[in-house]
C-alpha positions in Angstrom: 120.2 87.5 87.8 117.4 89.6 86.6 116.7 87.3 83.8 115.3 84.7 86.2 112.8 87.3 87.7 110.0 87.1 84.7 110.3 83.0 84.7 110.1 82.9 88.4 106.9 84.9 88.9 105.8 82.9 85.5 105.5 79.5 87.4 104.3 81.4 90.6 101.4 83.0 88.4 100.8 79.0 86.8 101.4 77.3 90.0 98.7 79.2 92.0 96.5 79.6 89.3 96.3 76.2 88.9 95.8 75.3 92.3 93.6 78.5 93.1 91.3 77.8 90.4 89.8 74.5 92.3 89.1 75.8 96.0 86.9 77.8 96.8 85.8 80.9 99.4 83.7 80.6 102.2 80.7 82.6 99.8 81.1 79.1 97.5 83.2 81.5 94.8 85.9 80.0 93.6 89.2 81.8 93.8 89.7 81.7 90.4 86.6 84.6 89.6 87.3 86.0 92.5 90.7 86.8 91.7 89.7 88.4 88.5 88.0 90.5 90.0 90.4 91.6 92.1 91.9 95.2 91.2 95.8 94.1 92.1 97.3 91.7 89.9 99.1 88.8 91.1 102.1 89.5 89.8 102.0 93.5 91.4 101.5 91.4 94.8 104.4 89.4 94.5 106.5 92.9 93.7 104.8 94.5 96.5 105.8 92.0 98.9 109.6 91.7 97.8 109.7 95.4 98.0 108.7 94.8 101.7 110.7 92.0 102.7 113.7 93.1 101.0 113.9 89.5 99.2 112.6 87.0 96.8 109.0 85.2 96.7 109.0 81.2 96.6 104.9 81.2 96.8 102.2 83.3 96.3 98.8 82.5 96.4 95.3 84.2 96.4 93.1 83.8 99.3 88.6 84.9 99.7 89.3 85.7 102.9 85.6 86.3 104.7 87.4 88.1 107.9 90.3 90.2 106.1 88.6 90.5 102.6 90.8 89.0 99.5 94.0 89.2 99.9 97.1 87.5 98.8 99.7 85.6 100.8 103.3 85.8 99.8 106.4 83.8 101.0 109.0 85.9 100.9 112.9 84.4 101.1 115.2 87.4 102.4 118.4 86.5 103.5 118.0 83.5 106.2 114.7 84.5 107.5 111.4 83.5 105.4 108.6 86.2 105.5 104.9 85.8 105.6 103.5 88.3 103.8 99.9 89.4 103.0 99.1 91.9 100.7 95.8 93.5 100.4 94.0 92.7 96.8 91.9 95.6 96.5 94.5 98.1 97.7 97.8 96.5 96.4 98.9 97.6 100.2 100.7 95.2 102.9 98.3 94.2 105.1 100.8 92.4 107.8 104.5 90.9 107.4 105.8 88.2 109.9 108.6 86.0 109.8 107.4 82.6 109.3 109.0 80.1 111.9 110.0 76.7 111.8 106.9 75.5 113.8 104.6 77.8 112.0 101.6 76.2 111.1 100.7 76.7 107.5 97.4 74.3 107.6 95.3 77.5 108.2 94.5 77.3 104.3 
């Protein structure tokens, strides 16, 4: 089991890199140099919010956030419930952790 771990947060890290590395922030940065500026990894994000949610992540990515600062947003699978889960990129702290329901609107992006 833990031999999937390293792969899975792999293609998370390639996935939103990929698609980070095109939008940008409301300052006209794009997320790509601002996330490496950004003092927690995404990788340590992803940990922090399994840790929190008690489960696995299926999507993480980084977000310039002009009202909440930059921050990452992690999907978090624990169990049957799905977790919404932003973690704090400066701090490598959990700003807020909901569970994410079925008429959730994730256009908010």
């Amino acid at each position: 089991m833990n031999r999937y771990i390293k792969p899975t947060i792999a293609a998370i890290v390639i996935a939103t890199a990929g698609t980070g590395a095109y939008a940008a922030t409301s300052h006209g940065q794009n997320d790509a140099l601002a996330i490496s500026g950004a003092k927690t990894s995404l990788v340590q994000a992803i940990a922090t919010a399994e840790q929190s949610a008690s489960g696995k992540a299926v999507e993480a990515k980084f977000k310039g956030d002009a009202k909440e600062g930059p921050l990452y947003k992690v999907e978090v699978v624990s169990g049957d419930k799905v977790f919404d889960v932003k973690v704090d990129a400066e701090k490598g702290t959990v700003i807020s952790s909901k569970v994410d329901t079925p008429d959730h609107d994730e256009d908010d992006d």
